[in-house]
N, C-alpha and C positions, 0 to 999 in steps of 0.2 A: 524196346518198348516205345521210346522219344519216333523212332523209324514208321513205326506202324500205324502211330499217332498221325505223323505227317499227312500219312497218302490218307487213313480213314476219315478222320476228319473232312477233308475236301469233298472226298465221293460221299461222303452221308449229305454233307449241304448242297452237293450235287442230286442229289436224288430228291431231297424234300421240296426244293426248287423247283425242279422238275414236273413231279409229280403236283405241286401248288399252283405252277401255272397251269396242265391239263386240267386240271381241276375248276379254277376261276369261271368262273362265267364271264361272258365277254364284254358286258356292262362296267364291269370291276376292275378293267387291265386298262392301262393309265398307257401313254405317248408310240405305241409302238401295237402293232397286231398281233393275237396273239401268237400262231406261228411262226412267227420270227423271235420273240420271245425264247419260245421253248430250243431255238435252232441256237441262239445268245450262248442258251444255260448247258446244251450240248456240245456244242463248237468252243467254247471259254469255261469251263466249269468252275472255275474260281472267281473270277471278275465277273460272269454270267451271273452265277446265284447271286451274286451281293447286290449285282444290280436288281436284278427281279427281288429279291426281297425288301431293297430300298426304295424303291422308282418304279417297279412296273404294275403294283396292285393298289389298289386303292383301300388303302385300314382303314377300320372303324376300333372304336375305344374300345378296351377288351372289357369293362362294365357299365354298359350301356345301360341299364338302370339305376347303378348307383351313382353315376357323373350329374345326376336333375336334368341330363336329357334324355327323351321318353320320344317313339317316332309314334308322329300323330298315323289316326287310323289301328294302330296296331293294339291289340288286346293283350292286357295282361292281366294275371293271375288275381281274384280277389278272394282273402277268405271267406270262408260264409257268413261270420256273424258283422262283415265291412259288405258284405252285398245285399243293396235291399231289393231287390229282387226275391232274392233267397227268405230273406226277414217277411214280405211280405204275404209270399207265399206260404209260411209256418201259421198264418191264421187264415187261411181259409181251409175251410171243410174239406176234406178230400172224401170224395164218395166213391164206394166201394162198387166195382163189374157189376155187381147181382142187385142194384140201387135202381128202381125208375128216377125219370127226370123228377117226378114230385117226392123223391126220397123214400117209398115203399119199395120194402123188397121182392123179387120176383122169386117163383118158383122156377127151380130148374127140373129140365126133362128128365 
C-alpha cells in the first residue's frame, strides 16, 4: 500500500499542478512564462509542482470577504431589507400594463 502511495501521491500533485498552471491566466503567474512553467511541472514533477504551487501563481486569501478586505468596484450581495434601493422602491405605486399615464384604466381589444 506504502508502494502505491509513493508513486500516487507525486503523479496526483503532478497533475493538479499542471492542469493549475494551464488554467491561470497570465496576469496571475509570478517570475517565469507561463510555458515554461508548465514544461518545470512536466520535466521535474516533483520539485516542478512544489514550485508552481509556491512561487509561480500569485494567491489571494481564500476569504476574501471575511479578511475586511473588500476589492473596490466589485459588487457584492445585499439583502433586501439592507438595500435601499429595494426599501425605496416598496413605496411607490406600481401600476399595472392596462393603467393610462393618469391612472384610468384602459379597455382592451
Amino acid at each position: 500500500m506504502l508502494r502505491v502511495l509513493m508513486f500516487l501521491v507525486p503523479l496526483a500533485l503532478s497533475v493538479y499542478a499542471f492542469i493549475d498552471c494551464i488554467s491561470t491566466k497570465e496576469e496571475d503567474i509570478r517570475h517565469m512564462p507561463k510555458p515554461l512553467w508548465a514544461i518545470l511541472v512536466l520535466v521535474f514533477p516533483l520539485v516542478g509542482s512544489i514550485s508552481w504551487l509556491l512561487a509561480g501563481k500569485k494567491r489571494r486569501p481564500a476569504a476574501e470577504g471575511w479578511s475586511g478586505v473588500r476589492d473596490r468596484g466589485r459588487r457584492q450581495w445585499v439583502a433586501p431589507d439592507d438595500n435601499p434601493d429595494f426599501l425605496k422602491s416598496l413605496g411607490e405605486d406600481k401600476k399595472s400594463p392596462d393603467e393610462d399615464e393618469d391612472g384610468t384604466h384602459r379597455d382592451k381589444p
